[in-house]
C-alpha positions in Angstrom: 22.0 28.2 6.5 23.2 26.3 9.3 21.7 27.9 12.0 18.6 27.6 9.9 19.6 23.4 10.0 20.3 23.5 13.5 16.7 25.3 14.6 15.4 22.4 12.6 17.3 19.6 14.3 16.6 21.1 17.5 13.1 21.2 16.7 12.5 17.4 15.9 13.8 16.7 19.4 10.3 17.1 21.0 8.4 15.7 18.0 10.5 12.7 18.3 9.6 12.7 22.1 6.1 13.3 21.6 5.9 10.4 18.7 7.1 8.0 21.1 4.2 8.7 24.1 1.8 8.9 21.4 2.9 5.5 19.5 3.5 3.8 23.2 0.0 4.8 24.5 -2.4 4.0 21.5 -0.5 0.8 21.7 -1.5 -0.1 24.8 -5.0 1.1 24.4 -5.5 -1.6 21.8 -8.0 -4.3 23.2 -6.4 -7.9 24.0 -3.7 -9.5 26.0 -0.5 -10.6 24.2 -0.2 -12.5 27.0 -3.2 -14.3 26.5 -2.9 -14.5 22.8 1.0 -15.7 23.3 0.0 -18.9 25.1 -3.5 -19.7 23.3 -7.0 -20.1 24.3 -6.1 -23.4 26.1 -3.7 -20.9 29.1 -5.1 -21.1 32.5 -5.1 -17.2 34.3 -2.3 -18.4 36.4 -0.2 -19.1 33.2 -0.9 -15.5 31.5 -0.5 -13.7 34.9 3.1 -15.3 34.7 3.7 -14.5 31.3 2.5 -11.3 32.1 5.0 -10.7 35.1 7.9 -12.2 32.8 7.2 -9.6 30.3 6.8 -6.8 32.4 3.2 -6.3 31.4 2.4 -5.8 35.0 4.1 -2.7 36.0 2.8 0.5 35.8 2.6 2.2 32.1 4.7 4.9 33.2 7.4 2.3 34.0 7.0 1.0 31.1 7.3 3.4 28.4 10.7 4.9 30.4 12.2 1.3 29.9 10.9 0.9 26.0 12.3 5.3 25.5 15.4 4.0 27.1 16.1 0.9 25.1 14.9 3.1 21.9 17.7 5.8 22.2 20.3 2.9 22.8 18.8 1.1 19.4 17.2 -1.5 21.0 13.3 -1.7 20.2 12.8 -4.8 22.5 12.0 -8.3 21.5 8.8 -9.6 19.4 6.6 -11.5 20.9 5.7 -13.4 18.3 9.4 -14.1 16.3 11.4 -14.5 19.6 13.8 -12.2 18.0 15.0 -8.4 18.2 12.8 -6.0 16.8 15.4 -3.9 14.6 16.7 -7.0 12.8 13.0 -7.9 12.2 12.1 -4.4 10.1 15.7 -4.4 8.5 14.5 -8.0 7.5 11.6 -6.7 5.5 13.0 -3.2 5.1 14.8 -4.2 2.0 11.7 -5.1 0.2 10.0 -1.7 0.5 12.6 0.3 0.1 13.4 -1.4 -3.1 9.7 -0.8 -4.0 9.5 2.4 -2.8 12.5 3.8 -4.6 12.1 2.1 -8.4 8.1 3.2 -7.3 9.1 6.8 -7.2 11.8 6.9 -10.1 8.5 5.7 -12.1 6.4 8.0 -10.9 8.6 11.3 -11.3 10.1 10.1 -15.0 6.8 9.8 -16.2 4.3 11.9 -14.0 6.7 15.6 -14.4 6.9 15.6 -17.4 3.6 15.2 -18.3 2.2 17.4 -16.0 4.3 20.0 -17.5 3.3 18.8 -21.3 -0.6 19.4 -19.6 0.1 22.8 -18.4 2.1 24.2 -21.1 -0.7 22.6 -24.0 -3.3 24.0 -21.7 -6.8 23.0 -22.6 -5.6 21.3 -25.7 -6.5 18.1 -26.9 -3.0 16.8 -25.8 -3.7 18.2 -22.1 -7.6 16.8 -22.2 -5.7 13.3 -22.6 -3.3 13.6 -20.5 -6.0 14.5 -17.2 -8.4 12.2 -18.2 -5.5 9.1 -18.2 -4.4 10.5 -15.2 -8.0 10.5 -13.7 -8.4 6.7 -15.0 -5.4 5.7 -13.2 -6.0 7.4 -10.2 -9.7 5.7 -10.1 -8.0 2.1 -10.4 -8.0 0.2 -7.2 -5.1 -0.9 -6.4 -5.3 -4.6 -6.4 -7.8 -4.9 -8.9 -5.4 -3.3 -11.3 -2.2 -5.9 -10.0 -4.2 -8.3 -10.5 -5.0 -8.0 -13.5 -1.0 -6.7 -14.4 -0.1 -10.4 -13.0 -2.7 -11.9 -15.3 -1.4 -10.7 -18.5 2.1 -10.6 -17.9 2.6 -13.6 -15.9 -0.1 -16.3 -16.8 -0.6 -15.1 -20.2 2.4 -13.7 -21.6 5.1 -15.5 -18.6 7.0 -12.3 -19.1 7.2 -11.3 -15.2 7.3 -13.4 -12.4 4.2 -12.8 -10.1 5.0 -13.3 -6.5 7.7 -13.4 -4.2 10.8 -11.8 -3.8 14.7 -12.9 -3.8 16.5 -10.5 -1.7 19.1 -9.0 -3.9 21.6 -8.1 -0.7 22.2 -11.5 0.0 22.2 -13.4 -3.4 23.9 -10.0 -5.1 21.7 -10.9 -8.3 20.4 -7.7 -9.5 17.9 -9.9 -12.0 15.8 -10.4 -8.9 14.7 -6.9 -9.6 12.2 -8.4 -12.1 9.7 -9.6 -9.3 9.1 -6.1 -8.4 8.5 -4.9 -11.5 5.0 -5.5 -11.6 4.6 -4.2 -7.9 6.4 -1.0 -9.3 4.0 -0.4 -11.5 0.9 -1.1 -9.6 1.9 1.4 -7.1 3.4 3.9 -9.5 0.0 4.3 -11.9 -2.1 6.1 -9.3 0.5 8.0 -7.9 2.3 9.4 -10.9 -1.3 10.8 -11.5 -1.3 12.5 -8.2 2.2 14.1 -9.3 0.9 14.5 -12.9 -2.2 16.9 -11.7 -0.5 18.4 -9.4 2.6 19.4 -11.8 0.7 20.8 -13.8 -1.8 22.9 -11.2 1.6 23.9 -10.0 2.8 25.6 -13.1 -0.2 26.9 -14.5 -0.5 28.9 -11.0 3.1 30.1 -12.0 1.9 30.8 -15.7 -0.3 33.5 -15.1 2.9 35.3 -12.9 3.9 38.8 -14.3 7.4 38.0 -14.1 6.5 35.1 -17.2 4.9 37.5 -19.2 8.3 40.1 -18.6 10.6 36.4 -19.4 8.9 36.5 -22.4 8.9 39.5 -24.0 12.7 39.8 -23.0 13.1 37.5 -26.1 13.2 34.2 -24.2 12.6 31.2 -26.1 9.5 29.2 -24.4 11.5 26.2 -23.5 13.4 28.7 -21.4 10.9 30.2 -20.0 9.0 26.8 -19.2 11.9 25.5 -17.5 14.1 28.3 -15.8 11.3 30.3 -14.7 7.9 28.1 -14.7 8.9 24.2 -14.0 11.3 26.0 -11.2 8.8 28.0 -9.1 7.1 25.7 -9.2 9.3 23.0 -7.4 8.6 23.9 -4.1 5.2 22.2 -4.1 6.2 19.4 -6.5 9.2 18.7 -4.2 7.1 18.8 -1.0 4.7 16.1 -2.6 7.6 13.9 -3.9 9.0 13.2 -0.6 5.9 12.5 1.2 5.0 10.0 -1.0 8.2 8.2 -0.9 8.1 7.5 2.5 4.1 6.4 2.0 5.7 3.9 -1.0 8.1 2.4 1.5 5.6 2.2 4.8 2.0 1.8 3.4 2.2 -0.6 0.3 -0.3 -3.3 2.3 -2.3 -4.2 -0.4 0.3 -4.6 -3.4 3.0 -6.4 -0.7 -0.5 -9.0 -0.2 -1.5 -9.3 -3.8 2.2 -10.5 -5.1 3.4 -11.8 -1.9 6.5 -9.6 -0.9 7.8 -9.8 2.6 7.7 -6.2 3.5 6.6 -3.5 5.8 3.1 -3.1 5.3 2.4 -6.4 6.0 4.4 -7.1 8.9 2.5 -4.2 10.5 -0.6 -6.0 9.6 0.6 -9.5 10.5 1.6 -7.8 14.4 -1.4 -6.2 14.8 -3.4 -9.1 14.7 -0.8 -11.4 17.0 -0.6 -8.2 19.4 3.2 -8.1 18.7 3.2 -4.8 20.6 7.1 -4.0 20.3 6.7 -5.2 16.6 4.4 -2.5 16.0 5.9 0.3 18.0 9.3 -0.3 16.6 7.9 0.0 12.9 5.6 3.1 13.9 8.1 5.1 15.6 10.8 4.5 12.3 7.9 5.8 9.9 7.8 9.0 12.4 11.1 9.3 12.1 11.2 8.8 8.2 8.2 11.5 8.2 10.7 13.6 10.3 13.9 13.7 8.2 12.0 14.2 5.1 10.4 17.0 6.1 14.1 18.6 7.7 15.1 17.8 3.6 12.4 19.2 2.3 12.9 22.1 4.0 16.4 22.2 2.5 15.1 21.5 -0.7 13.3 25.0 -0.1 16.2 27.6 1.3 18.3 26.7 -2.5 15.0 27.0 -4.1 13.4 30.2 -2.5 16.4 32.3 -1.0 13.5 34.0 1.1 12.9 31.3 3.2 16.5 31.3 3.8 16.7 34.8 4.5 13.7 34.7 7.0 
């Protein structure tokens, strides 16, 4: 097990590498000057050029990226451009928000999307399971704002249950009731992907279903919860698991459109907001920690698999 760990660790040590040249250089293939877009239409070229030297825009791209790597591996991701202030404390600032959302997101999506799925597989073809995939095909078909929207219209303007914008940050205040304004955000996000999780559950176990070890469960006396659950639901895991985490980290780095329609201060749309002031550290800082994120969930996932599947452990 832990040299099985330790080839894995080892491996994310050129992906890492590699993430970095390849978030640096698209970065800087990315028409405009921040220079230029610092200081306004209004800059003369002499004024840019300065800026330009004073940020070190001038030297070589090689040059460069080794300072940026450098600063990376010590935790510093530079300055912003646009804020005047460190990069890291910039994403921690937002990072509360989506991981708030992504985490009460995904708690949503596997409470209610497993356990249908398996309801769908074991009632195969039934009336129950007909229900179940053709909700789940609804709410994967709803865009995303269209269907906040309308969540904020009922239960904010018509009802005034939920507040519909905005965000208190619960570290600072320590006022878990602040949790309420992401309710509706939790929800938006959580519909289309807990049908994602919902077909795929049960595609998962009905694979497993038709398995002659079932079939041997069964007539060994076992009762069909059993079997369902020790021997289906659990093979079954390994693709369920592999889904699971992947999303998670999509919940906490891509929720642009649900972060604009209820106005939350998060990730998605400070990448958005950099991109079009050319905040180039901004964006590579925030790029490179999604990587990252992708990295380390995979290396869990993977861990997820050798208790699951002894094989893989073996091998």
């Amino acid at each position: 097990m832990l040299i099985f760990l330790g080839k894995r660790l080892l491996s994310m040590i050129p992906t890492f590498v590699l993430a970095s040249v390849l978030v640096f250089s698209f970065m800087h293939m990315m028409p405009g000057d921040p220079a230029a877009v610092m200081l306004g239409d209004s800059a003369t070229p002499d004024q840019v050029q300065a800026l330009r030297e004073t940020m070190g825009f001038d030297q070589p791209i090689y040059t460069q990226f080794t300072r940026w790597f450098t600063g990376i591996l010590r935790g510093d991701f530079g300055n912003s451009i646009f804020f005047h202030k460190p990069v890291l404390r910039i994403i921690l600032d937002r990072a509360e928000t989506s991981l708030f959302i992504a985490t009460l997101s995904m708690a949503l999506i596997v409470v209610v999307g497993i356990p249908i799925g398996m309801v769908s597989a074991v009632r195969y073809n039934s009336l129950t399971d007909q229900t179940f995939s053709g909700g789940a095909m609804l709410a994967a078909s709803m865009p995303t704002f269209w269907l906040g929207l309308n969540l904020m219209l009922l239960f904010s303007v018509m009802l005034g249950w939920l507040p519909s914008s905005g965000f208190p940050s619960v570290l600072e205040s320590g006022n878990l009731g602040n949790l309420k304004y992401l309710v509706l955000p939790c929800v938006t996000l959580a519909a289309p992907n807990s049908a994602l999780i919902i077909r795929l559950t049960r595609a998962s176990m009905l694979d497993v279903l038709k398995e002659g070890y079932v079939t041997t469960a069964r007539s060994k006396g076992l009762s069909e919860f059993a079997v369902t659950l020790k021997h289906v639901f659990r093979n079954s895991l390994i693709t369920i698991i592999s889904v699971v985490g992947f999303t998670f980290v999509g919940l906490a780095s891509g929720t642009v459109v649900t972060e604009t329609v209820f106005s939350l201060p998060g990730i998605g749309r400070l990448v958005v907001e950099s991109v079009l002031r050319r905040d180039y550290p901004v964006i590579q800082g925030v790029i490179l920690i999604i990587a990252v994120a992708y990295m380390v969930v995979n290396l869990l996932i993977d861990c997820c698999y050798t208790f699951l599947d002894p094989r893989i452990r073996v091998g």
